[in-house]
C-alpha positions as CSV (number, residue, x, y, z in Angstrom):
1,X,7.4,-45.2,-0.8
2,X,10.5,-45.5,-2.5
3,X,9.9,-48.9,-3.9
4,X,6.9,-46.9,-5.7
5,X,8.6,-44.8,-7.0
6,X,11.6,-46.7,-8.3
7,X,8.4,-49.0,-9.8
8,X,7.0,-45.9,-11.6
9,X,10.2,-44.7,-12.7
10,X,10.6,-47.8,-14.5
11,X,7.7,-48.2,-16.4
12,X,7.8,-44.7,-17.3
13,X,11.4,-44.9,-18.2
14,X,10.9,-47.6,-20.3
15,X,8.1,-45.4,-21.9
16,X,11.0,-42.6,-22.9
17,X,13.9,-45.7,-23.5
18,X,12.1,-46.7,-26.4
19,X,11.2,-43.4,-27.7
20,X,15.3,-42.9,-27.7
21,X,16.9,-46.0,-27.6
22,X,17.4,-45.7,-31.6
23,X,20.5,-43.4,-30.8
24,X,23.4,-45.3,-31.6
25,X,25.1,-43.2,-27.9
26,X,22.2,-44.3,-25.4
27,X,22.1,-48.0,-26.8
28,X,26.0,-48.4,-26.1
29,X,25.6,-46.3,-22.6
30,X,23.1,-49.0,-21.5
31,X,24.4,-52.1,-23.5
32,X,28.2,-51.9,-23.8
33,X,30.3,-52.4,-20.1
34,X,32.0,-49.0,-19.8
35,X,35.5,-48.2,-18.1
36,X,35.4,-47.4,-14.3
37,X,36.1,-43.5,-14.3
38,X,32.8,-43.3,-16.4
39,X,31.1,-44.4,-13.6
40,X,32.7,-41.9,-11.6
41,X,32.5,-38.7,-13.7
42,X,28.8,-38.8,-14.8
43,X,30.0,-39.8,-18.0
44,X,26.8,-42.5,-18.6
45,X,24.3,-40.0,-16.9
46,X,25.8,-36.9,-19.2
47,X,25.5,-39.5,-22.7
48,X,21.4,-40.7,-21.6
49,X,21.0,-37.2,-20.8
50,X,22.1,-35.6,-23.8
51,X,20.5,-39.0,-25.7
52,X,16.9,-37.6,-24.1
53,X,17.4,-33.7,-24.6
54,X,17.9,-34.2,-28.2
55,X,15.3,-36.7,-28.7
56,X,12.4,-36.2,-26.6
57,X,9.7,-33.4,-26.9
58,X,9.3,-33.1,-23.3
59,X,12.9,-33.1,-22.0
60,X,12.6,-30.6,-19.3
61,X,10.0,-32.4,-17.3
62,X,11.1,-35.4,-17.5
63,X,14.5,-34.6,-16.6
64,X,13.7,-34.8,-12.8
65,X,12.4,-38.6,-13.6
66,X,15.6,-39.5,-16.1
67,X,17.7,-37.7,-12.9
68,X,16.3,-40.2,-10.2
69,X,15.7,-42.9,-12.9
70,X,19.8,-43.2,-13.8
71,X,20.8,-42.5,-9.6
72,X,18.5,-45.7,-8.7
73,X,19.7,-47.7,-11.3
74,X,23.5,-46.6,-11.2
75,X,24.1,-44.5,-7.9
76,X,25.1,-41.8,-10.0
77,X,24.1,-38.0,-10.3
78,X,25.0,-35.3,-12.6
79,X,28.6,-34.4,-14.0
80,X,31.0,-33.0,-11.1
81,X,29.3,-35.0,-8.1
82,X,30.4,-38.5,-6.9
83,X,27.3,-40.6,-4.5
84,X,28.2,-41.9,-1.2
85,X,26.4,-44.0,1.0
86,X,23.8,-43.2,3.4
87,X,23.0,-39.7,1.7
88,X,27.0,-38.5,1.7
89,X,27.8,-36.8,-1.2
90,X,31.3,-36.0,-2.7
91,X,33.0,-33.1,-5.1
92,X,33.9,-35.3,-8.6
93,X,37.0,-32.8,-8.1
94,X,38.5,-35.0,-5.2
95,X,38.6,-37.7,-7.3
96,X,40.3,-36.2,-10.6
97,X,44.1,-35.8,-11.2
98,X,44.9,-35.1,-15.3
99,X,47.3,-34.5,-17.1
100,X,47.4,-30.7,-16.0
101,X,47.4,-31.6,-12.5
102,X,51.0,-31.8,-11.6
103,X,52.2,-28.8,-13.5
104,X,49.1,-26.8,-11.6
105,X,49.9,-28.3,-8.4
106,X,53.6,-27.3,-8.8
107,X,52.8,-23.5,-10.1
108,X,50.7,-22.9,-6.9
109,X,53.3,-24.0,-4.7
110,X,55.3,-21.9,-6.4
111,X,52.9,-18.7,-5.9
112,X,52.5,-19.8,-2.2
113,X,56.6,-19.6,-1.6
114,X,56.2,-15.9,-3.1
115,X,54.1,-15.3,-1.1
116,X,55.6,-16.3,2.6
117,X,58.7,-14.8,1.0
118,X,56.9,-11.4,0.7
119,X,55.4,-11.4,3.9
120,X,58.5,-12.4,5.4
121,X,60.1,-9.8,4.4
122,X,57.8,-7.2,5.9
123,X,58.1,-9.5,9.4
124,X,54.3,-10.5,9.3
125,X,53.9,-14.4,10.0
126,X,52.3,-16.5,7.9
127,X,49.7,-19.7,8.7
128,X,47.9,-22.0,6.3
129,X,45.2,-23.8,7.2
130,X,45.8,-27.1,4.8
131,X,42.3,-28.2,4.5
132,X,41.8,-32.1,4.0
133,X,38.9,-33.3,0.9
134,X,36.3,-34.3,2.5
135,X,36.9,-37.9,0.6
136,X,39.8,-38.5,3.1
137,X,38.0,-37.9,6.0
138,X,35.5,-39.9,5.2
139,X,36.3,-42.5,2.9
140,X,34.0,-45.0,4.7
141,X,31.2,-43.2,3.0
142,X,32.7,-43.3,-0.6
143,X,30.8,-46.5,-2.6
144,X,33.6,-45.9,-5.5
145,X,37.6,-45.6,-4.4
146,X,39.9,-42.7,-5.5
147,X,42.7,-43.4,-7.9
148,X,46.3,-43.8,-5.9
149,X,47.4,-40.6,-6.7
150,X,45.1,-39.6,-3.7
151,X,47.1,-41.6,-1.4
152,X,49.3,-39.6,0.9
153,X,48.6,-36.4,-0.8
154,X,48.2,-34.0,2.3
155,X,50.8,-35.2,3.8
156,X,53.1,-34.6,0.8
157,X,51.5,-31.0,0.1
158,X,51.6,-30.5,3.8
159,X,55.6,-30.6,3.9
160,X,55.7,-28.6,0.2
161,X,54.2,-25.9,2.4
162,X,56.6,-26.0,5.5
163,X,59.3,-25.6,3.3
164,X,58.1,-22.5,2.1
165,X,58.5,-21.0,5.9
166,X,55.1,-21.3,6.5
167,X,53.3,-22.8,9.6
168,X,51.2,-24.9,8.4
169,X,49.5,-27.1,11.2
170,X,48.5,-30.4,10.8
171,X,44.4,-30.2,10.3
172,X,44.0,-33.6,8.9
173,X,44.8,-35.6,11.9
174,X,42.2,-33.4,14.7
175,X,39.6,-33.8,11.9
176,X,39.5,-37.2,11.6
177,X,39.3,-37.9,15.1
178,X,36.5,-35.0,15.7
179,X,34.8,-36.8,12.7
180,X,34.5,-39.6,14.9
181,X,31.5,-37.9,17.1
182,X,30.4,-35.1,15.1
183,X,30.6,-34.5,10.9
184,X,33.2,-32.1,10.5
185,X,31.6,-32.0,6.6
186,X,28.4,-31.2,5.6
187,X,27.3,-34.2,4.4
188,X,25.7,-33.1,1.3
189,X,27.9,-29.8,0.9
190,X,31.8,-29.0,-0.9
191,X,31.9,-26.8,2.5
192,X,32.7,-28.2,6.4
193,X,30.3,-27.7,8.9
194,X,30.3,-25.5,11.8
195,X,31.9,-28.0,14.0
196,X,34.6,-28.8,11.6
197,X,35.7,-25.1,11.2
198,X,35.1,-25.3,15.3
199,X,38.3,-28.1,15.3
200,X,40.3,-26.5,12.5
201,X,39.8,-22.6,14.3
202,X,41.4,-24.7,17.3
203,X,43.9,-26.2,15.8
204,X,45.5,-22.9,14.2
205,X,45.2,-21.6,17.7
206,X,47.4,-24.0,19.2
207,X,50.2,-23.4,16.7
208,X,49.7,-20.1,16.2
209,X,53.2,-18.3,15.0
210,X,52.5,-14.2,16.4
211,X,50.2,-14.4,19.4
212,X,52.7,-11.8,20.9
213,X,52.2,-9.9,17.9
214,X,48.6,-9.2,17.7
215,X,47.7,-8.1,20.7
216,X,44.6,-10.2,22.6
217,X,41.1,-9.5,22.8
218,X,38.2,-11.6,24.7
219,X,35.1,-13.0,22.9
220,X,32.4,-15.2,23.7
221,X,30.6,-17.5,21.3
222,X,27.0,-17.5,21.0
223,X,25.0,-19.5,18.7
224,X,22.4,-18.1,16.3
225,X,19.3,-18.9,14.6
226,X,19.2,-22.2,13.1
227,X,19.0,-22.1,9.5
228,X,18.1,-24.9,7.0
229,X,20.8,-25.6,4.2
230,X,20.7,-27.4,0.9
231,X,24.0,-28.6,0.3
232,X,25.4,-27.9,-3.2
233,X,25.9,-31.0,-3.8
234,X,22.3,-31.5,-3.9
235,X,22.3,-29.6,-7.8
236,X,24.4,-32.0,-9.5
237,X,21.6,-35.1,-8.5
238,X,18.2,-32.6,-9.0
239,X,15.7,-35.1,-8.3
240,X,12.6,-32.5,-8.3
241,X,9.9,-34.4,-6.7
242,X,11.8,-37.8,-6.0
243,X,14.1,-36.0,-3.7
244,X,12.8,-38.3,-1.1
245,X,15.1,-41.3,-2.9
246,X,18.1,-39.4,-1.4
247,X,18.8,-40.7,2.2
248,X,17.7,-37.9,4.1
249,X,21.2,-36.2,6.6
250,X,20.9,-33.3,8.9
251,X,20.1,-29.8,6.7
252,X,20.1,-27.4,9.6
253,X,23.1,-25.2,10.1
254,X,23.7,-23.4,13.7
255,X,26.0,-20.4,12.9
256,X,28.0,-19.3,15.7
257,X,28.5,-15.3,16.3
258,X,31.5,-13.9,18.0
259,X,30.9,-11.0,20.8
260,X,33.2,-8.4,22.6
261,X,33.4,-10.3,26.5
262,X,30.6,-7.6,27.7
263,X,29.8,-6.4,24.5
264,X,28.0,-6.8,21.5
265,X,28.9,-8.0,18.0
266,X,29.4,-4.4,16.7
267,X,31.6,-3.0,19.4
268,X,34.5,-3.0,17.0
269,X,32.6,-1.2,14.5
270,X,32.9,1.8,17.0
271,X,34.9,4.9,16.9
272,X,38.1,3.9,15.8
273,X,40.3,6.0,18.3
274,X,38.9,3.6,20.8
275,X,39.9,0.3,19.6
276,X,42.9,-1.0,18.0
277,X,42.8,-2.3,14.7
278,X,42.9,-6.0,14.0
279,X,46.6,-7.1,13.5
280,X,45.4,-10.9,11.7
281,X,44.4,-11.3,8.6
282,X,42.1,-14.1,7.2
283,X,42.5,-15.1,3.6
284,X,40.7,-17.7,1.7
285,X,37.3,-18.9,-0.2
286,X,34.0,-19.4,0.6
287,X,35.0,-21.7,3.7
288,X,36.0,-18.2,5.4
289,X,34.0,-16.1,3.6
290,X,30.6,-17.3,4.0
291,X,28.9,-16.5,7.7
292,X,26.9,-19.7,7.6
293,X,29.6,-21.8,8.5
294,X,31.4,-19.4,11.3
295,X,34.6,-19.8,10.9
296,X,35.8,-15.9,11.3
297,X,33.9,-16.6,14.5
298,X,35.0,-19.2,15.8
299,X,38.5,-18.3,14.9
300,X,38.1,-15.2,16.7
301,X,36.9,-17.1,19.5
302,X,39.9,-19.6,19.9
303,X,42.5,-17.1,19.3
304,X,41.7,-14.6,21.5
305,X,42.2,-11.8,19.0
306,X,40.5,-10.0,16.7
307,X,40.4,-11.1,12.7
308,X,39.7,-8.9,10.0
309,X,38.6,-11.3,6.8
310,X,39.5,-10.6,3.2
311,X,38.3,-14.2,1.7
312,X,36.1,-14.3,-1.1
313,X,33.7,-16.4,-2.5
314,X,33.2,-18.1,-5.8
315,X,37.2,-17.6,-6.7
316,X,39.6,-19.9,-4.9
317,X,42.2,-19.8,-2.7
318,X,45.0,-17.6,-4.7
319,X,42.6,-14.9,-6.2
320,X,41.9,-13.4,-2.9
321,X,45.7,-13.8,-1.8
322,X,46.6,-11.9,-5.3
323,X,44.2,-9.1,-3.9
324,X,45.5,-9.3,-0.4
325,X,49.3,-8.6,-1.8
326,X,48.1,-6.1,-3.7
327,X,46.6,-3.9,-1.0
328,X,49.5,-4.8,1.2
329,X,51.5,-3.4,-1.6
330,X,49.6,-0.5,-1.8
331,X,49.6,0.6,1.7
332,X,46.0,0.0,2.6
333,X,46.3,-3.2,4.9
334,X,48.8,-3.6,8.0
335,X,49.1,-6.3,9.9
336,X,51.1,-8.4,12.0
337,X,50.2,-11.8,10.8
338,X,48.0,-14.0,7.5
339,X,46.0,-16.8,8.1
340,X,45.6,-18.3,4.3
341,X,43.0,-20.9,4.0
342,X,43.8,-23.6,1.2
343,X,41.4,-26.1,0.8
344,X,44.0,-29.3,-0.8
345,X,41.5,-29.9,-3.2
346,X,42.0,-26.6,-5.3
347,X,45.8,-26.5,-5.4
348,X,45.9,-28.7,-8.8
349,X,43.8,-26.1,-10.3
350,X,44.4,-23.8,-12.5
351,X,44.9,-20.6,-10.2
352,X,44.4,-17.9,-13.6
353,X,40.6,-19.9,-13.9
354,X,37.6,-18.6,-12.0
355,X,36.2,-21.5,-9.5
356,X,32.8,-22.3,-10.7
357,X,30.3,-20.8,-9.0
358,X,28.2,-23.9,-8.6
359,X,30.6,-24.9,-6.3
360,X,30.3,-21.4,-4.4
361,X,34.5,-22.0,-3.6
């Protein structure tokens, strides 16, 4: 099938190349050798793409067919996605480091030391969960390698963090080995999987800084109703009808619910005089925030305590701590201890930027 279609792909992009091929920008995209990092950052798929939208009539429905045409013929999708092999898709984000990275990197750090230094202060603990780029975890799926600066970068992040007075547990390590037996990623996705929050909730269990603090309470985990998920990855290759060229990888999503031992998943929605409130606080993006992927579950699950979640989607990990401080500040939060989810990849970002919401973070 796919032979067919790479065969009519050809023939009918050779139709639209020699409507276009005029343009100074597409004949030096497909006949002059172009540096590396172009390859990487959809830079020859953004100049044929632009090439076609100015040139041809009937741009939008062909864009499906130029989309496929240029990932057969250069395993490359849209600007801001990086091809694996066997279907694996990667953020073009865990491959960049500019200019502006190092000054970001170092102004966030800064903001996270604020930060434990506040919370200190008050006596509530603070935990980050360091979360690897999915490029390190599985590198043996990336068809391109990262630049050096990549090398060793959790673990020197990692220790920026501890000096803060942070716990920050190690998450790299039990990921890699869980990878081993079960994707901790989604393989077309930004986000992890269900399992891979699953080994990271554990992980911040067994170093957890205030367990004495919080107060325990017993829940069981129940799986719900499978769901099917297109990664959003998937946007940045939009291959319309060719989608089939993609090696197909598991799209269905289990999400785990947490229950009250006995009870049901509302029970702490009850009359407040009969519960305690939650004493842990969950801060961070979309990893957190979004139910599909469980992890307020799961973290409920393996600490034995109940978790009240403030992340947010679409906005990064600092935006949602800067709203956290501010209703600590304010008197409307109390508890005992903050778990701040960071995934590594957004800490040489600029924190005052929105996240994109393509990459729902």
């Amino acid at each position: 099938f796919n032979g067919a279609v790479m065969v009519a792909l050809l023939v009918g992009g050779a139709g639209m190349s020699g409507y276009v091929f005029v343009t100074p920008e597409l004949r030096e995209a497909v006949t002059k050798p172009l540096p590396a990092k172009q390859y990487v950052d959809g830079k020859i798929t953004a100049t044929i793409e632009s090439s076609y939208e100015d040139e041809l009539p009937i741009r939008r429905p062909s864009g499906a067919a130029l989309n496929a045409l240029t990932y057969s013929l250069f395993g490359e999708g849209r600007k801001g996605v990086v091809v694996g092999e066997a279907g694996w898709l990667f953020s073009a984000e865990e491959y960049d480091w500019t200019e502006k990275s190092d000054a970001n990197l170092e102004a966030n750090l800064s903001y996270v030391g604020e930060v434990a230094a506040a919370l200190q202060e008050r006596g509530i603990a603070l935990q980050i969960a360091l979360l690897p780029e999915k490029a390190d975890i599985y590198a043996e799926h990336l068809l391109k390698p990262r630049p050096a600066a990549h090398q060793g970068k959790y673990e020197r992040i990692r220790d920026s963090l501890i000096a803060t007075g942070a716990t920050v547990p190690d998450i790299r390590g039990p990921m890699r080995d869980a990878s081993a037996s079960s994707p901790v990623f989604f393989p077309t996705d930004t986000h992890w999987s269900v399992a891979g929050a699953g080994v990271v909730a554990t992980a911040l269990a067994q170093d957890f800084p205030a367990r004495a603090a919080v107060g325990a309470a017993e829940f069981e985990l129940k799986p719900g109703a499978p769901v099917h998920h297109d990664g959003d990855l998937k946007k940045f290759i939009d291959l319309g009808p060719f989608g089939n060229m993609l090696p197909q990888t598991e799209e269905m999503v289990t999400p785990m619910v947490a229950t009250t031992a006995g009870g049901s998943v509302d029970d702490f929605l009850g009359d407040a005089a009969d519960v305690d409130l939650p004493q842990i606080a969950l801060v961070g993006t979309s990893y957190s925030a979004a139910p599909i992927w469980s992890f307020e579950s799961l973290l409920k699950g393996a600490l034995g305590a109940d978790v009240v979640n403030y992340s947010e989607e679409g906005r990064g990990p600092i935006v949602p701590m800067r709203s956290f401080m501010e209703k600590l500040e304010a008197g409307t939060v109390e508890v005992k201890a903050v778990i701040w989810e960071i995934p590594l990849r957004y800490l040489d970002d600029d924190a005052d930027v929105e996240t994109p919401s393509s990459s729902s973070v």
